[in-house]
C-alpha positions as CSV (number, residue, x, y, z in Angstrom):
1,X,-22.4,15.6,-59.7
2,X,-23.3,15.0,-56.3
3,X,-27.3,14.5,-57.0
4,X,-26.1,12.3,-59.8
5,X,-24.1,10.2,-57.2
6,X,-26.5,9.7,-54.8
7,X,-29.4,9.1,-56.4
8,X,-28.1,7.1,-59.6
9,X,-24.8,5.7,-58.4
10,X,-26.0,4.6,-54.8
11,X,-29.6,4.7,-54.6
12,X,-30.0,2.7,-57.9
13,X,-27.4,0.6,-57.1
14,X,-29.4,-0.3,-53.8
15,X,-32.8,-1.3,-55.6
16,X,-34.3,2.4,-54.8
17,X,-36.0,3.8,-58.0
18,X,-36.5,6.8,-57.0
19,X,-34.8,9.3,-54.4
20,X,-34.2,12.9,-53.5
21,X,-31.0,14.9,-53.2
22,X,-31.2,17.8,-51.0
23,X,-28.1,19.3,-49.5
24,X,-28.2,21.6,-46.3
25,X,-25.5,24.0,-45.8
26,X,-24.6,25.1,-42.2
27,X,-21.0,26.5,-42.4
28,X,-18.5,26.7,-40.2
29,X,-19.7,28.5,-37.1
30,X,-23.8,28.6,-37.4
31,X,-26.1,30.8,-35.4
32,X,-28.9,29.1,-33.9
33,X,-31.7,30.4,-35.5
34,X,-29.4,29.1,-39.1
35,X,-29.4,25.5,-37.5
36,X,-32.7,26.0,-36.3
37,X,-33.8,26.7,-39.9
38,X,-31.5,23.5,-41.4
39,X,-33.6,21.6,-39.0
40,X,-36.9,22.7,-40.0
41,X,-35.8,22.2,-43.5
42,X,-34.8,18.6,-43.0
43,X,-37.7,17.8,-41.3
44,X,-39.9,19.7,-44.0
45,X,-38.6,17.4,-46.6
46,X,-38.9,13.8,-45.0
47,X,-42.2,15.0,-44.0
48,X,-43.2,15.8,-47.7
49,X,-40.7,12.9,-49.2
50,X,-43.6,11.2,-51.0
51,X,-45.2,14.3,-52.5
């Protein structure tokens, strides 16, 4: 539901044809090297975003 929100309800809505819906977890109380690894993953994915 939430993929279907954000890239059909608001990304369409804004003109965007087509988008990606990646959600990254980090719980309550995350370790370093688990927010270290949410941050490599983010950056992984803009960095491939048009592949």
């Amino acid at each position: 539901m939430m993929e279907h929100y954000f890239n059909v309800g608001l990304a369409n809505y804004v003109g965007i044809c087509e988008s990606q819906f990646h959600l990254l977890v980090q719980g309550i109380d995350p370790s370093a090297e688990h927010v270290d690894h949410l941050l490599q993953e983010a950056y992984d994915q803009g960095r491939n975003f048009d592949s």
